[in-house]
C-alpha positions as CSV (number, residue, x, y, z in Angstrom):
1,X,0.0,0.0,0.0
2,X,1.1,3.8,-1.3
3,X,1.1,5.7,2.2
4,X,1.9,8.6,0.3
5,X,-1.4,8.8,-0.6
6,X,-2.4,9.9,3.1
7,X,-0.5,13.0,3.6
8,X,-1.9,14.1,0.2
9,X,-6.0,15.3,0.1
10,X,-8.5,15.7,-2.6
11,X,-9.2,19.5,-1.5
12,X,-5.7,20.4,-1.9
13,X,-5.9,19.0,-5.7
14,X,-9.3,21.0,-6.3
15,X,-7.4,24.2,-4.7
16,X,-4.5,23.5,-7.4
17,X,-6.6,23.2,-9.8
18,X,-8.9,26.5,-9.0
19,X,-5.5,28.2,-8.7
20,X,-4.2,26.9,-12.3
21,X,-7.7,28.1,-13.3
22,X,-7.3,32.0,-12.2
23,X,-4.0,32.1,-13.2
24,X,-4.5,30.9,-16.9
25,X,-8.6,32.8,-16.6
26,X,-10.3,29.9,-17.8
27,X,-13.9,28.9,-16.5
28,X,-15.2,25.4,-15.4
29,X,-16.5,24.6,-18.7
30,X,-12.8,25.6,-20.3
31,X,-10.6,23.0,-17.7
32,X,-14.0,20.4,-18.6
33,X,-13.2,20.7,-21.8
34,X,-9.9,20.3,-22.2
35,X,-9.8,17.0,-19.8
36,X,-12.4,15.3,-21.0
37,X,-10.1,14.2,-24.2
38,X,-12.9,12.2,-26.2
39,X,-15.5,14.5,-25.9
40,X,-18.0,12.1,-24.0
41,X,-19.3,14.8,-21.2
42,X,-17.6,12.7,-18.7
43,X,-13.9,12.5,-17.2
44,X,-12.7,9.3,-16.5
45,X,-9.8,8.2,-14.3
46,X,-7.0,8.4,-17.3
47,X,-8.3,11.5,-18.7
48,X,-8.0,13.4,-15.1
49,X,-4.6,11.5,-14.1
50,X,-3.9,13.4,-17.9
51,X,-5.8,16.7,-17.1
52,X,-4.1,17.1,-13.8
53,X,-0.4,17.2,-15.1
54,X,-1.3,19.3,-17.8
55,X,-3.2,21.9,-15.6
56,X,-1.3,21.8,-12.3
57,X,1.7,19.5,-12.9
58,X,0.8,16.5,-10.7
59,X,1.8,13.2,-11.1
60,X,-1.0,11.1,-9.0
61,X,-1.2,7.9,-8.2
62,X,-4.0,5.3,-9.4
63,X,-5.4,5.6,-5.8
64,X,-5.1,9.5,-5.5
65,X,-7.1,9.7,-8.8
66,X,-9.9,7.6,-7.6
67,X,-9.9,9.5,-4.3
68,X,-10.4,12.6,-6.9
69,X,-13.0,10.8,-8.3
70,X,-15.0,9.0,-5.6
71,X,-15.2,12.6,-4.1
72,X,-16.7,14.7,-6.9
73,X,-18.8,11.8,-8.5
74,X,-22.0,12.5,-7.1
75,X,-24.0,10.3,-9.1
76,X,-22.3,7.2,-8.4
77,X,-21.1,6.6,-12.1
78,X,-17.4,6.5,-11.2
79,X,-16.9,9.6,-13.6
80,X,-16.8,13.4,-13.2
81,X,-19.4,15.4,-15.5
82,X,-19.6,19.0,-16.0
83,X,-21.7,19.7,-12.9
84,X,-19.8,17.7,-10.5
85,X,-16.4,19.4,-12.0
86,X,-18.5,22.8,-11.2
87,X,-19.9,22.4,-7.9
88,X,-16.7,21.1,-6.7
89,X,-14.6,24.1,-7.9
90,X,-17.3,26.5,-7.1
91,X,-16.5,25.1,-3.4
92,X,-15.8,27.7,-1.3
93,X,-12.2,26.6,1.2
């Protein structure tokens, strides 16, 4: 078992990813876009472990991705949509 997956969090990856977000003045929809590489209105576990390096430049484990995912999936479908992407960055700290 990775227990370098403990000291690391799901907030702090949403944080990284709302800062990456202000800093390059993109919206939700604009980071959405550009992970979800086949265009199927979801993100999937490969395209975020993708999206994430490109936006904030971390390298995350398979676990650390599901964590990710298992956090903002609120319809159970083991994939991020739009909304979930949304409300999660819309998240006030």
């Amino acid at each position: 078992m990775d227990t370098g997956d403990e000291s690391w969090s799901v907030d702090e990856a949403i944080t990284n990813l709302k800062n990456a977000m202000k800093e390059n003045n993109q919206r939700e929809s604009d980071i959405f876009s550009s992970i979800d590489a086949n265009d199927d209105g979801k993100i999937n576990g490969p395209e975020l472990y993708k999206g994430l390096i490109e936006h904030i430049g971390d390298r995350l484990s398979p676990g650390q991705i599901s964590m990710i995912i298992n956090a903002l999936d609120t319809n159970d479908d083991k994939r991020i949509d739009l909304a979930e992407l949304s409300a999660a960055l819309e998240e006030e700290e």
